[in-house]
Structures are given as C-alpha cells and as structure tokens.
C-alpha positions as CSV (number, residue, x, y, z in Angstrom):
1,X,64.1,226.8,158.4
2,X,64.6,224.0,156.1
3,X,61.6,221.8,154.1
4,X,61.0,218.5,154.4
5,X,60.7,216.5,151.3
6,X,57.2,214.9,151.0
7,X,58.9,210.9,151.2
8,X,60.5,211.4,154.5
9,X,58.7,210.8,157.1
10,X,58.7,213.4,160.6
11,X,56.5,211.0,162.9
12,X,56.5,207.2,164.0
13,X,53.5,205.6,162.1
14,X,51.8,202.5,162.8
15,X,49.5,202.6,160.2
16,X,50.0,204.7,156.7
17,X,49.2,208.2,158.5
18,X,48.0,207.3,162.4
19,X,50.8,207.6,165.1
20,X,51.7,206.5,168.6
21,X,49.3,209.7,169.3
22,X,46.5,208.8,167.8
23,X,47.0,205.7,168.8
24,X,46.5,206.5,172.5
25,X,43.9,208.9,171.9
26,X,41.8,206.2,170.6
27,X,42.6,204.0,173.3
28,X,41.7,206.5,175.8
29,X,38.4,207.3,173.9
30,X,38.0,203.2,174.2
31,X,38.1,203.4,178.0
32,X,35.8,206.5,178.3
33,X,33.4,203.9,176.3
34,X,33.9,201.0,179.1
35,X,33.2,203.7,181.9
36,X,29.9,205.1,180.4
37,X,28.5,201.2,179.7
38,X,29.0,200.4,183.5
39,X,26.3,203.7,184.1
40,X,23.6,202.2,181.9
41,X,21.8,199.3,182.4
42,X,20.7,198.7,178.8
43,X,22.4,196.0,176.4
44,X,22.0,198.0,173.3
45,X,22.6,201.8,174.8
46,X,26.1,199.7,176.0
47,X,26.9,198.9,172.6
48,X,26.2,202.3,171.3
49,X,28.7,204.1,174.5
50,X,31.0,201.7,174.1
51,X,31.5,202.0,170.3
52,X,30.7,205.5,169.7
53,X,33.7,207.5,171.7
54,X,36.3,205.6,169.9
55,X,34.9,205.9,166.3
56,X,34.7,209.4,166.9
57,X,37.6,209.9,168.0
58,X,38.8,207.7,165.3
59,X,37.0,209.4,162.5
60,X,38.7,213.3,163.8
61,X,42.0,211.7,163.7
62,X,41.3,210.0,160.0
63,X,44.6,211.9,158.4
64,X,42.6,213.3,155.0
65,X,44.4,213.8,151.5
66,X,46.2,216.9,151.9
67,X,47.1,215.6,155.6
68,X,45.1,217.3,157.8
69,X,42.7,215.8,159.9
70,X,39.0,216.5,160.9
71,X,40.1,218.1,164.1
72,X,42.6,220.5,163.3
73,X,40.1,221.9,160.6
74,X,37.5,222.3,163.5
75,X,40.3,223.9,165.5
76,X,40.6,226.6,163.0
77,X,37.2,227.0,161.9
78,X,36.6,227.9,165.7
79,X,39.5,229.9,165.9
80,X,38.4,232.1,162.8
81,X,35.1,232.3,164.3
82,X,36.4,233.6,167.4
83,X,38.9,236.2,166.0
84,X,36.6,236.9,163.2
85,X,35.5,241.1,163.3
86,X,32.5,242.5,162.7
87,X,31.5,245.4,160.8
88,X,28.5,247.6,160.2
89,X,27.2,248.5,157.5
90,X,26.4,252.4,157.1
C-alpha cells in the first residue's frame, strides 16, 4: 500500500473539499425540498421544506479540519454504539 502525500489530490473537487458526490447529494436533497413544498399549503412551512433538506445535507457533507465530515463521524459513533459490549459489574 503506498501513501498519498497530503498536496495531491485523490478526488475531483469543485469547491476546496466538496466533490461531484456531494455535489449531487445536495442536489438530490434540493429536489426532496421541491416534493415536500408541493404537500403543504403554507408559504412559510414551504420555505422551511424547501431549504432545510439541502442545508442539512449540506452541513453533513461540510469536509471539517482533519477531513472528515459530519456524517462519517455519525456513521461511526453508531457503529461503536452498535458493536459496543456490555459488562456487569460483580
């Protein structure tokens, strides 16, 4: 296995840390928005379907300083959780 030096880059990025993936995914999450605005009939609960999903979405996918993101941290908090024993006390 070799390393990759830390100035080359392994994905396409369209802005400093956000791919074509996330990209999409917020796109997606844009179109989920549209779809649950045509269900309400109120102006202001349409602005607040149609902008949360993609800032959400947005915000999980923020890379973070040591280039993670939001969701992969939840992914293995709930992962530890999950596989995570417990033991009694005697």
């Amino acid at each position: 296995m070799y390393l990759i030096p830390k100035n080359i880059k392994t994905k396409r990025e369209i802005f400093k840390g956000f791919g074509i993936f996330e990209c999409i995914a917020v796109a997606i999450a844009l179109g989920i928005g549209y779809l649950l605005t045509l269900f309400v009939p109120s102006y202001k609960l349409k602005v607040i379907f149609f902008c949360v999903p993609p800032l959400l979405t947005f915000l999980l996918l923020l890379p973070l300083p040591n280039g993670s993101t939001a969701l992969t941290i939840f992914r293995k908090f709930l992962r530890f959780k999950k596989n995570q024993r417990c033991y009694k006390v005697k």
